[in-house]
ChimeraX commands (.cxc) that place a marker at each C-alpha (Angstrom):
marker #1 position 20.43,-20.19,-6.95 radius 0.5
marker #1 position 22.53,-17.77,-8.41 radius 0.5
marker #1 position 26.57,-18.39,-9.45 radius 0.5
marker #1 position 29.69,-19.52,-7.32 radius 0.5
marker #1 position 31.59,-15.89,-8.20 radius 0.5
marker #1 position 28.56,-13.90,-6.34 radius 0.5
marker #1 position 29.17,-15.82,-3.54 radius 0.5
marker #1 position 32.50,-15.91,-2.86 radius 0.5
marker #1 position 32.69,-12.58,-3.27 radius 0.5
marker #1 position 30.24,-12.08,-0.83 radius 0.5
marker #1 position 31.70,-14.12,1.64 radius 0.5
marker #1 position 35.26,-12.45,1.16 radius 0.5
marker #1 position 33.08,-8.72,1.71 radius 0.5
marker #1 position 31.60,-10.37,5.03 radius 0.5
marker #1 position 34.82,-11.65,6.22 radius 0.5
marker #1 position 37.23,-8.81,5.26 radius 0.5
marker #1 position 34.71,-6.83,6.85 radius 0.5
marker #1 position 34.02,-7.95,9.79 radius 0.5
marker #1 position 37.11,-8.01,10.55 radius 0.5
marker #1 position 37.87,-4.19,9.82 radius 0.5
marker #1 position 34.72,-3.50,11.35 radius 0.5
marker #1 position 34.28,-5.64,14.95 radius 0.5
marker #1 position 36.82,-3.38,15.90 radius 0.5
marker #1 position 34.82,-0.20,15.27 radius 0.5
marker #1 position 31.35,-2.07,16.94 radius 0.5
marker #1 position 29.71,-0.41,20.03 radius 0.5
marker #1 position 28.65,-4.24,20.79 radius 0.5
marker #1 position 32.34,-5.06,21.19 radius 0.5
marker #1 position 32.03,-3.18,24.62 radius 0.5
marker #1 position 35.58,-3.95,25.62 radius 0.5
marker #1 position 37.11,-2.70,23.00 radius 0.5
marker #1 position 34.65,-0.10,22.73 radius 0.5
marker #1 position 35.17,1.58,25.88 radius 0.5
marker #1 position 38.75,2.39,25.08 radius 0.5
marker #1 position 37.57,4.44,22.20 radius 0.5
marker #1 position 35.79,7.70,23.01 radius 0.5
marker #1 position 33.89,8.89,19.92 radius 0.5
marker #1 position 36.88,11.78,19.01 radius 0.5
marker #1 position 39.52,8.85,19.72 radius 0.5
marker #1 position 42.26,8.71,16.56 radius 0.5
marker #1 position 42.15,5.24,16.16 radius 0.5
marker #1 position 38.07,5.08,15.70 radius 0.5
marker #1 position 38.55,8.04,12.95 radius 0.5
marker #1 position 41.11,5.66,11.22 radius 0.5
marker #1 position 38.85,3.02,11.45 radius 0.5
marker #1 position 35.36,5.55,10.26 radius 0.5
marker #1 position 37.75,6.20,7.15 radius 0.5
marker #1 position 38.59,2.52,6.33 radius 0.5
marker #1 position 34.76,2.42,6.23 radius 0.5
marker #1 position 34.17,4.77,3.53 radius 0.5
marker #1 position 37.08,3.30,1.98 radius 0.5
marker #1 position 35.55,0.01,1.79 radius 0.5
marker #1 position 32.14,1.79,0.97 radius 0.5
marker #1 position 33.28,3.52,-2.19 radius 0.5
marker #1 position 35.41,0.31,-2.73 radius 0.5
marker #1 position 32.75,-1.75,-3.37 radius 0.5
marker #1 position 30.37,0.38,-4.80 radius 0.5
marker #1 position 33.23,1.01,-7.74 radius 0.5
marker #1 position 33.91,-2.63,-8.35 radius 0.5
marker #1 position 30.75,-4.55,-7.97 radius 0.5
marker #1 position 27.98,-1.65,-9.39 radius 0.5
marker #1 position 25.07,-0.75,-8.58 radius 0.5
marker #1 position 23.32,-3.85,-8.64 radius 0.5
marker #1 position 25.29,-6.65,-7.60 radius 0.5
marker #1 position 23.13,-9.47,-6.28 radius 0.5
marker #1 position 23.25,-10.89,-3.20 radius 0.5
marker #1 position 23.53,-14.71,-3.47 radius 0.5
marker #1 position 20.41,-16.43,-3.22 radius 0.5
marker #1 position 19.22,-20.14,-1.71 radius 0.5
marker #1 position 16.83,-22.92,-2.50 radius 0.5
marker #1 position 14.05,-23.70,-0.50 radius 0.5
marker #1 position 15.54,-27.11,0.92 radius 0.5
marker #1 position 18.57,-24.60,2.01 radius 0.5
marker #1 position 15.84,-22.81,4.24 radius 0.5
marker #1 position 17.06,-25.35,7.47 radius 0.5
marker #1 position 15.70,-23.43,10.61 radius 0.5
marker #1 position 13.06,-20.87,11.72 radius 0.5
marker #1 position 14.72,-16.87,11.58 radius 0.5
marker #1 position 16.25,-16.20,14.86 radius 0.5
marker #1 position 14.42,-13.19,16.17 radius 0.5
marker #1 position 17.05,-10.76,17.96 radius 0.5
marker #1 position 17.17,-7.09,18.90 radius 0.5
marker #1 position 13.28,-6.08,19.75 radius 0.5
marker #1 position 11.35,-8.40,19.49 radius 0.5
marker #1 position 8.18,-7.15,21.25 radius 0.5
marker #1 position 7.58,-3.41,21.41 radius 0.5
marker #1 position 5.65,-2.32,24.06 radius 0.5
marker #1 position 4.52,1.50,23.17 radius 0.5
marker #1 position 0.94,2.07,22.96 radius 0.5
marker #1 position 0.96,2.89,19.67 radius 0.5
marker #1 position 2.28,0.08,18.12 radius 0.5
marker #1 position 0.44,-2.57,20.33 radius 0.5
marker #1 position -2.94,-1.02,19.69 radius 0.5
marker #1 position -1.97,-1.48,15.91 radius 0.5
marker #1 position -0.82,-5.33,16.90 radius 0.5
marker #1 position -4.32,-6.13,18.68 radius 0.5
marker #1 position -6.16,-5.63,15.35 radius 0.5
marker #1 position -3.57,-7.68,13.35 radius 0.5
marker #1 position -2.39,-4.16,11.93 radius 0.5
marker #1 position -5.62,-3.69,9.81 radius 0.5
marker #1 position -5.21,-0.36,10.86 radius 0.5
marker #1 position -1.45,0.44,10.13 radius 0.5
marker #1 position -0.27,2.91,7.72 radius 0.5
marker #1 position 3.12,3.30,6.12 radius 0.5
marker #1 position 3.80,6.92,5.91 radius 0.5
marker #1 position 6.09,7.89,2.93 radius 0.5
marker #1 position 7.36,11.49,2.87 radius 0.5
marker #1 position 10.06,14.18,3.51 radius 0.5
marker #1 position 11.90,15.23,0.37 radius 0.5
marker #1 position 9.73,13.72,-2.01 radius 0.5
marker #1 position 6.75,15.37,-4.66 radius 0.5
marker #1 position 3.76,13.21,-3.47 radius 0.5
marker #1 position 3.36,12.05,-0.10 radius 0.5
marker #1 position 2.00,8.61,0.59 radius 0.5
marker #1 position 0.11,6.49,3.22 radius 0.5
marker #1 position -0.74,3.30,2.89 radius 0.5
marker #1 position -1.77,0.68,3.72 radius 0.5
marker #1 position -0.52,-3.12,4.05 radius 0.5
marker #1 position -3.85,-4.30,2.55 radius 0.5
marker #1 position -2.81,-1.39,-0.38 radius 0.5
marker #1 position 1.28,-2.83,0.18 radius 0.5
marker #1 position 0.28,-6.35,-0.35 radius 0.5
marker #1 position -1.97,-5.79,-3.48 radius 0.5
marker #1 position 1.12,-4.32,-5.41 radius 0.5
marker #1 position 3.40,-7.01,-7.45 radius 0.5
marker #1 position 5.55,-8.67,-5.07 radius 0.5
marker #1 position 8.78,-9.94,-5.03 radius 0.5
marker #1 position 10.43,-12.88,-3.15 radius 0.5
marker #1 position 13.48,-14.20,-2.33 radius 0.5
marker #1 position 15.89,-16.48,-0.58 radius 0.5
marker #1 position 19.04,-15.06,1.26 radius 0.5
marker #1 position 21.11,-15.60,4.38 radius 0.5
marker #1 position 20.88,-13.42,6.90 radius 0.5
marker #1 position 24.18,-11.83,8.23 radius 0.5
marker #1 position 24.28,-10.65,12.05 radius 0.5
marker #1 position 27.11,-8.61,13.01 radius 0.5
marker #1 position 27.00,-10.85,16.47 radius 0.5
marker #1 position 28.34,-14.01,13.64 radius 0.5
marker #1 position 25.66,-15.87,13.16 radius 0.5
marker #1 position 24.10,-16.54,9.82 radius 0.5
marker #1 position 20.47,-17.66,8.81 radius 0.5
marker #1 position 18.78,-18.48,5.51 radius 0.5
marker #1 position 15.25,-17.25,5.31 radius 0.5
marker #1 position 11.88,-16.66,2.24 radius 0.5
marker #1 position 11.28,-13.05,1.93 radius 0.5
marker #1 position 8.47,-11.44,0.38 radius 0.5
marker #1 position 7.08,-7.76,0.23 radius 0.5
marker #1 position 7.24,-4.99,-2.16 radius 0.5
marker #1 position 10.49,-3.39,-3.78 radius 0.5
marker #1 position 11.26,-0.03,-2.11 radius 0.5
marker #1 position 12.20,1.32,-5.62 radius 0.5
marker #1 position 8.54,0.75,-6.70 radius 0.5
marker #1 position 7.54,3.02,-3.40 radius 0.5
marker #1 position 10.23,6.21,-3.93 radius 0.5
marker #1 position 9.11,6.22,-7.70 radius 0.5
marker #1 position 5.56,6.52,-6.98 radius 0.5
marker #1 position 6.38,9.18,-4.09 radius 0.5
marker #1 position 8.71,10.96,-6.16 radius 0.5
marker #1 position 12.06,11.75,-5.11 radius 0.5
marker #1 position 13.29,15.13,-5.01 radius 0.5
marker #1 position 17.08,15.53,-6.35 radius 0.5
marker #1 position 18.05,17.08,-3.19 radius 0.5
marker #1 position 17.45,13.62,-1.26 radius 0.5
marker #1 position 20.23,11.27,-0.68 radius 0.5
marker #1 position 19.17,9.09,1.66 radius 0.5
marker #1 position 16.05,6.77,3.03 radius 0.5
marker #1 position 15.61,7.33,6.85 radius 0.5
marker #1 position 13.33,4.93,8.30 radius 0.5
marker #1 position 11.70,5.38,11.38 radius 0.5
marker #1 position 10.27,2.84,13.71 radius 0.5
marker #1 position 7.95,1.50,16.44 radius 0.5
marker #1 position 10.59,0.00,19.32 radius 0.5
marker #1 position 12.10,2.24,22.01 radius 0.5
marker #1 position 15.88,1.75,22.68 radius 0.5
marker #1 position 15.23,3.28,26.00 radius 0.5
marker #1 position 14.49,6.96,27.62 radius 0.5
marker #1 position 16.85,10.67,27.08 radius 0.5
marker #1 position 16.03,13.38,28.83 radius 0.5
marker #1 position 14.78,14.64,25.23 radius 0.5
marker #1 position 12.07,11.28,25.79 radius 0.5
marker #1 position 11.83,8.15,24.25 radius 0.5
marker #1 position 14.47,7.34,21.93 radius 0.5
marker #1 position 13.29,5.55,18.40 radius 0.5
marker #1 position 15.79,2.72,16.23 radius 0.5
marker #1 position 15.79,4.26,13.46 radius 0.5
marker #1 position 18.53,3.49,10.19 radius 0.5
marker #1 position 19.45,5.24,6.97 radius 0.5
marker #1 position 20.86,4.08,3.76 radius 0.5
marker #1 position 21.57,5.85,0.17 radius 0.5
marker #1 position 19.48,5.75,-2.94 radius 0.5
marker #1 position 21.80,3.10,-4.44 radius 0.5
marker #1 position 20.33,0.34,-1.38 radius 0.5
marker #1 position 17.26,1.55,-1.17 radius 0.5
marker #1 position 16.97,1.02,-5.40 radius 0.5
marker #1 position 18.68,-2.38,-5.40 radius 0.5
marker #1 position 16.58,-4.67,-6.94 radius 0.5
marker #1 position 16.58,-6.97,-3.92 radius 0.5
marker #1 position 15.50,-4.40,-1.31 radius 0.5
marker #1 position 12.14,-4.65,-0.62 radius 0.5
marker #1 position 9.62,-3.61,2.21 radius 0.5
marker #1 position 9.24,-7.36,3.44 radius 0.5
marker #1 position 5.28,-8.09,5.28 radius 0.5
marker #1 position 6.09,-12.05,4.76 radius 0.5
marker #1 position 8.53,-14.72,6.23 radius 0.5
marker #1 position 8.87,-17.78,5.29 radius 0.5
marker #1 position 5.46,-17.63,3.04 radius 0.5
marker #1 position 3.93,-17.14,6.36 radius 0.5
marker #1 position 2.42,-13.40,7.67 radius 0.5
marker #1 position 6.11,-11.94,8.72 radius 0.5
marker #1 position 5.73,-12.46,12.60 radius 0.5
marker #1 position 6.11,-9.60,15.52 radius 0.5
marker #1 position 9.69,-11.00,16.85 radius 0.5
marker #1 position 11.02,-10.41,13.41 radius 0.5
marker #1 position 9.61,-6.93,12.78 radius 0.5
marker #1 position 6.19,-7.23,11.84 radius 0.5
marker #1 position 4.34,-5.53,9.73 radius 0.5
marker #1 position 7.30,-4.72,7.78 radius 0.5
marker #1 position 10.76,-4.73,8.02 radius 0.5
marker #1 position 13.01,-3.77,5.27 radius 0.5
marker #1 position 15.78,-6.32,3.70 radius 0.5
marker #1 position 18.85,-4.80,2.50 radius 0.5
marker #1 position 20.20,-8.05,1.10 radius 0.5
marker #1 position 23.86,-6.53,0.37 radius 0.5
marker #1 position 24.65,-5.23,4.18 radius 0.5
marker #1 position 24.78,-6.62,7.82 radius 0.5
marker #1 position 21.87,-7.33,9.58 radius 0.5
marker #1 position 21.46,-3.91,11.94 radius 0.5
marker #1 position 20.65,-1.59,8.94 radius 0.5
marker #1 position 17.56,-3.88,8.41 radius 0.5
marker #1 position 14.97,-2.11,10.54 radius 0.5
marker #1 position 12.19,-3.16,11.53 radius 0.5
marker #1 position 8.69,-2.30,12.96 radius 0.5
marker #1 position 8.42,0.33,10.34 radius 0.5
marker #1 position 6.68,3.48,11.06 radius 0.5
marker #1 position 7.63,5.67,8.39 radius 0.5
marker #1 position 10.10,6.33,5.79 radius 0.5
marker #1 position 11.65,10.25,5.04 radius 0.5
marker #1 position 13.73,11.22,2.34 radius 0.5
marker #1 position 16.23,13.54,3.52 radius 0.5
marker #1 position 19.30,15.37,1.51 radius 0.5
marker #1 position 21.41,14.03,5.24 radius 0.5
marker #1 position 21.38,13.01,8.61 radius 0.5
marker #1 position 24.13,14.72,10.79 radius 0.5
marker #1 position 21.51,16.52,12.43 radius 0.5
marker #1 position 18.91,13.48,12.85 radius 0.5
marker #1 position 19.94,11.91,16.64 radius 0.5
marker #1 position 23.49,11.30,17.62 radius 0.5
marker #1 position 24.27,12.29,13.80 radius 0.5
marker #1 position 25.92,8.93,12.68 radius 0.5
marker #1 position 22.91,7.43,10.49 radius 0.5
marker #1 position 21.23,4.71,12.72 radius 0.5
marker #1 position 20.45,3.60,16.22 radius 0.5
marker #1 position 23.35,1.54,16.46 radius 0.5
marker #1 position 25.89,3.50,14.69 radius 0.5
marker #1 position 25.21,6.24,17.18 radius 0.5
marker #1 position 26.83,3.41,19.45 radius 0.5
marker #1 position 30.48,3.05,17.29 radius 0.5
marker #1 position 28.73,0.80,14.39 radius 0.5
marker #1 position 29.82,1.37,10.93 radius 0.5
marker #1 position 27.33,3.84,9.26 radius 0.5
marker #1 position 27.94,0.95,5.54 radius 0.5
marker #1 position 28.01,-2.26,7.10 radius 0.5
marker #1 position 27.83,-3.81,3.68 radius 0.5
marker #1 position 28.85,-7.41,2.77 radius 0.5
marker link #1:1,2 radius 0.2
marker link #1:2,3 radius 0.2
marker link #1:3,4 radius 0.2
marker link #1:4,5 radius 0.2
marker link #1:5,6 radius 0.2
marker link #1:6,7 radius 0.2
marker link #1:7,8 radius 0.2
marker link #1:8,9 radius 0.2
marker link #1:9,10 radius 0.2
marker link #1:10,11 radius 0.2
marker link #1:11,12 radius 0.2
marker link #1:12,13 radius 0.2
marker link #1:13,14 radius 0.2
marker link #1:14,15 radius 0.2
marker link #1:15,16 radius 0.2
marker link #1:16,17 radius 0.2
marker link #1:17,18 radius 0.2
marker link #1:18,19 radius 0.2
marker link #1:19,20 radius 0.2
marker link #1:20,21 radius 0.2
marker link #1:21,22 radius 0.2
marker link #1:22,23 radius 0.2
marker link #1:23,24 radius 0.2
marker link #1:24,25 radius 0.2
marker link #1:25,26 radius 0.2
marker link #1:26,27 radius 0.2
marker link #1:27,28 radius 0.2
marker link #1:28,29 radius 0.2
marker link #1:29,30 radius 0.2
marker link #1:30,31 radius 0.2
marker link #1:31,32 radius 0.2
marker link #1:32,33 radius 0.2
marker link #1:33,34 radius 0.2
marker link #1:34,35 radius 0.2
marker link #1:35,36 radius 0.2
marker link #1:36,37 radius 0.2
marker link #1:37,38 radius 0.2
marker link #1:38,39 radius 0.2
marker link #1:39,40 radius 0.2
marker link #1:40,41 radius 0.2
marker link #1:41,42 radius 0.2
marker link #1:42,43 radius 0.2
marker link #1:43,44 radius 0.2
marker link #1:44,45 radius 0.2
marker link #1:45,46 radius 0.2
marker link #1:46,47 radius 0.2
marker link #1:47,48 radius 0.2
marker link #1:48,49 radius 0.2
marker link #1:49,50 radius 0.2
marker link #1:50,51 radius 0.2
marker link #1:51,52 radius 0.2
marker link #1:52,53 radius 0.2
marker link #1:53,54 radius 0.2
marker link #1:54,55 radius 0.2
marker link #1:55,56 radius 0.2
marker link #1:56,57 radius 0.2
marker link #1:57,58 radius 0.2
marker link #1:58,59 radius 0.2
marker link #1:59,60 radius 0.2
marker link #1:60,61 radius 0.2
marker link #1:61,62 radius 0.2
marker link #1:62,63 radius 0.2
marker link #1:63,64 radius 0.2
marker link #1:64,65 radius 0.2
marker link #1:65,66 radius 0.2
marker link #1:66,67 radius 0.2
marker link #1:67,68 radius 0.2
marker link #1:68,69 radius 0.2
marker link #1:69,70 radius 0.2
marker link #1:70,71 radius 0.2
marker link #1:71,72 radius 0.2
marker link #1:72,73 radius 0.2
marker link #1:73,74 radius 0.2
marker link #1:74,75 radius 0.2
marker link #1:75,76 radius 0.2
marker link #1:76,77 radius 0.2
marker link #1:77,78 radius 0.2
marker link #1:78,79 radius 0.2
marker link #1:79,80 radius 0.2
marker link #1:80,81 radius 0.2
marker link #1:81,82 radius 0.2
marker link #1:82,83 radius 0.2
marker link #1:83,84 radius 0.2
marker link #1:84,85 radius 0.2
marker link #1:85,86 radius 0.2
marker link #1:86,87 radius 0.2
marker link #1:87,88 radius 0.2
marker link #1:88,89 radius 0.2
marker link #1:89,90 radius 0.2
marker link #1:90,91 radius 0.2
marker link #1:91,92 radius 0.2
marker link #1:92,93 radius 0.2
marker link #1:93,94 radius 0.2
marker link #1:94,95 radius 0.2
marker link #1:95,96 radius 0.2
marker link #1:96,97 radius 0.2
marker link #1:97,98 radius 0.2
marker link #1:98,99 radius 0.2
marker link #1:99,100 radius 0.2
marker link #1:100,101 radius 0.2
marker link #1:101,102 radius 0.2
marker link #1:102,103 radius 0.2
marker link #1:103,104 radius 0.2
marker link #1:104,105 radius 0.2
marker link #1:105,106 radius 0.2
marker link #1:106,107 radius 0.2
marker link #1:107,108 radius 0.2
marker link #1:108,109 radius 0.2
marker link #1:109,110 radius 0.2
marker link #1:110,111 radius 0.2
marker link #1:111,112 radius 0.2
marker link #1:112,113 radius 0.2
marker link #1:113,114 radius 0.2
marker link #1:114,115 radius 0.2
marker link #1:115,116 radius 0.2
marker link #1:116,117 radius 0.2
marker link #1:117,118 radius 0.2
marker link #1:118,119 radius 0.2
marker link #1:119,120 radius 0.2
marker link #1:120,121 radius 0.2
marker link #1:121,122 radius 0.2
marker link #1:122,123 radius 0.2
marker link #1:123,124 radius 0.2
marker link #1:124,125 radius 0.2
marker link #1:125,126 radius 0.2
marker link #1:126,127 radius 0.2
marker link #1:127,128 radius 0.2
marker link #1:128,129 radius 0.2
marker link #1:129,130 radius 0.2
marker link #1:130,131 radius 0.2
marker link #1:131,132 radius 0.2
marker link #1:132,133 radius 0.2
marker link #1:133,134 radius 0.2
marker link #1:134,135 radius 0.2
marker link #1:135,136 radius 0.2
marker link #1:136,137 radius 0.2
marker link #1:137,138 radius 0.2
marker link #1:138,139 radius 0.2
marker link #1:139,140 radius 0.2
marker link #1:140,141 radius 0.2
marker link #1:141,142 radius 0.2
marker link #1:142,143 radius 0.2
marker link #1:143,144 radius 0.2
marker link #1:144,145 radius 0.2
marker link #1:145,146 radius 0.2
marker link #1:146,147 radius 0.2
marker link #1:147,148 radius 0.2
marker link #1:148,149 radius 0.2
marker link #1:149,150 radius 0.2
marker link #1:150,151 radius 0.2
marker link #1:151,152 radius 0.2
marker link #1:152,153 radius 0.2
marker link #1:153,154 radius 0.2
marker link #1:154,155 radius 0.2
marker link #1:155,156 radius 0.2
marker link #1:156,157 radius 0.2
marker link #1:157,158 radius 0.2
marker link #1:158,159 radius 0.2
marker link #1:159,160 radius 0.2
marker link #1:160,161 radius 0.2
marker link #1:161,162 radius 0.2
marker link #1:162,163 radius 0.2
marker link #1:163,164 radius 0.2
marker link #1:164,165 radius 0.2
marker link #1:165,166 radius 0.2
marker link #1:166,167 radius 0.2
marker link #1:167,168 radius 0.2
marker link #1:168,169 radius 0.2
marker link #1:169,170 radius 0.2
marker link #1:170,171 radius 0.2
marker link #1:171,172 radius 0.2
marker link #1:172,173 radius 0.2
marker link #1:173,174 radius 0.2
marker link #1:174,175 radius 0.2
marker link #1:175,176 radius 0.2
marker link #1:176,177 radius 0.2
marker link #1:177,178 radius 0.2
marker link #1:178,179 radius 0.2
marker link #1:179,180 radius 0.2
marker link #1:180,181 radius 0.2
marker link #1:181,182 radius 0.2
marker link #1:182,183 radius 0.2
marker link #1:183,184 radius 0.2
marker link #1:184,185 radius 0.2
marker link #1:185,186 radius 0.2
marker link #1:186,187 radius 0.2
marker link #1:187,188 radius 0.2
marker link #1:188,189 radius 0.2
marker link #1:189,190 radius 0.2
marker link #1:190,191 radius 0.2
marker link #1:191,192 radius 0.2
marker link #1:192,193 radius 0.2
marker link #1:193,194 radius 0.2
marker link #1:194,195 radius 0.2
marker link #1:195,196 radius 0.2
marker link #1:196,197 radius 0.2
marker link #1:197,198 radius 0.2
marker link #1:198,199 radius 0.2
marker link #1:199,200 radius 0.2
marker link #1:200,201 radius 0.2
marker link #1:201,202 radius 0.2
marker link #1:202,203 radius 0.2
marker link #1:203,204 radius 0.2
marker link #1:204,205 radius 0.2
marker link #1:205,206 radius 0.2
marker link #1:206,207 radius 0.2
marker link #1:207,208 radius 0.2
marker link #1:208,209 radius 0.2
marker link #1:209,210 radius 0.2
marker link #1:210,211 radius 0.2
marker link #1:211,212 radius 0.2
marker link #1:212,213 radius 0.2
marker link #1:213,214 radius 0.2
marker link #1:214,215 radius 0.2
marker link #1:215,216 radius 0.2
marker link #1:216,217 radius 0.2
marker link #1:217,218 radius 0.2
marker link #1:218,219 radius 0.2
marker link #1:219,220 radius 0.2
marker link #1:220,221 radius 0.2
marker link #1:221,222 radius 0.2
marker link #1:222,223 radius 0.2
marker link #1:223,224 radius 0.2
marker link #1:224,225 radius 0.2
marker link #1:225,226 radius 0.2
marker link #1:226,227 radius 0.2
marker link #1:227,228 radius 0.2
marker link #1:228,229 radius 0.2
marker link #1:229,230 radius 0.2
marker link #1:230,231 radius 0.2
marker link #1:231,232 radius 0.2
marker link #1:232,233 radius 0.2
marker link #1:233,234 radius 0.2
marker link #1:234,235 radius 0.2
marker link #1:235,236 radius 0.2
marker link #1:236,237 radius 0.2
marker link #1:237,238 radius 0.2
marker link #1:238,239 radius 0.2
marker link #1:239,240 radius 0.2
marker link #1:240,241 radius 0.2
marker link #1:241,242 radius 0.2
marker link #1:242,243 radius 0.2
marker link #1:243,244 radius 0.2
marker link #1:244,245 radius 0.2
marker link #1:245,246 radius 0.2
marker link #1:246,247 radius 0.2
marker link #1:247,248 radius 0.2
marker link #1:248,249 radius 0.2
marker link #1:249,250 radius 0.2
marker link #1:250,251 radius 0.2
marker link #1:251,252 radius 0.2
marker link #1:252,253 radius 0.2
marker link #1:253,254 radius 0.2
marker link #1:254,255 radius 0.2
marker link #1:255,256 radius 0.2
marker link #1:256,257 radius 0.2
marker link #1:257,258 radius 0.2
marker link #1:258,259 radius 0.2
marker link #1:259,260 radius 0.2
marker link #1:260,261 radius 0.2
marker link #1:261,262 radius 0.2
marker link #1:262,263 radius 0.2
marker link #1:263,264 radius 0.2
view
């Protein structure tokens, strides 16, 4: 279990922030709707963001932990939200075989692509861990999970000094555009996606991670809120940006009014 300091400040970063950033939230529908996109107030509150992004980033490093738990902490099952059953063909065909057949597709601005496989995912050294869970809706759960550092991944692929962020890509439709099927999909920077305690997670609880929780892999980005966590992972792309990549903003939800950092 790591030290009182970590989590306190963690705590203070959750609070502080959710409290800059409910305002901002598309899910605070309310509010939201008396915010266009080009409204003043939301470009105050986009800047606060960055603020608090470059904030934190300057006074707790690079690799900051995340507090973790003890197994008797681990009190209740993790509540499944979001997806939690996709239903394209794709994906479902993948489920019926128990994903024997799924590949993780690594590539974009990188010098080697990669697919692979979990079989190929599981065989490399793992890494587990305890943390609480963080949903922006406020409520918190404390959860075992297990799966392969993304840092391991990007230095085997090879990332190209152009690249700045990870973009993953992913099996659930949020619904239909007259461009077709819309995809979650999520971003974060090099500095997440090379913490030591984000990982590409295929277990939960030391149990096969299930389908309502993202299965075959979801990634844990122990530091920020539980929406930049995607799961049902299709593929991952390095890419030098994203303002061009949907509604420009960085993620399914913070095409919606969410903050693009979300950390805690």
């Amino acid at each position: 279990m790591s030290d009182g300091p970590s989590f306190n400040r963690r705590r203070f970063l959750a609070t502080a922030g959710a409290g800059a950033s409910m305002l901002s939230l598309g899910g605070c529908d309310a509010f939201d709707a008396m915010l266009g996109q080009n409204d003043r107030v939301r470009d105050v509150l986009a800047s606060a963001n960055q603020l608090t992004y470059r904030a934190q980033r300057l006074l707790f490093g690079e690799e900051a932990l995340a507090r973790t738990y003890a197994p008797s902490e681990i009190r209740q099952q993790m509540r499944p939200n979001g997806s939690t059953s996709p239903n394209q063909d794709d994906y479902t065909k993948l489920q019926k075989n128990d994903f024997a057949d799924y590949r993780l597709e690594i590539g974009g601005l990188v010098d080697k692509k990669l697919s692979l496989s979990l079989d190929e995912l599981r065989n490399m050294p793992a890494r587990s861990q305890i943390t609480r869970h963080d949903c922006v809706e406020g409520w918190s759960v404390i959860a075992k999970w297990t799966g392969v550092q993304l840092s391991r991944l990007l230095d085997q692929a090879g990332v190209k000094p152009q690249a700045r962020y990870v973009l993953f890509h992913c099996y659930d439709s949020m619904g239909a555009t007259l461009e077709g099927v819309q995809y979650y999909y999520e971003t974060i920077d090099l500095i997440s996606a090379r913490h030591p305690q984000t990982i590409l997670a295929y277990g939960l609880n030391d149990k096969t991670l299930p389908v309502s929780n993202g299965a075959p892999l979801r990634v844990r980005v122990e530091r920020q809120l539980g929406y930049k966590m995607a799961k049902y992972i299709r593929s991952i792309e390095l890419v030098s940006g994203f303002a061009n990549i949907n509604g420009g903003n960085g993620g399914y939800w913070e095409d919606q009014g969410y903050d693009w950092w979300a950390g805690t």
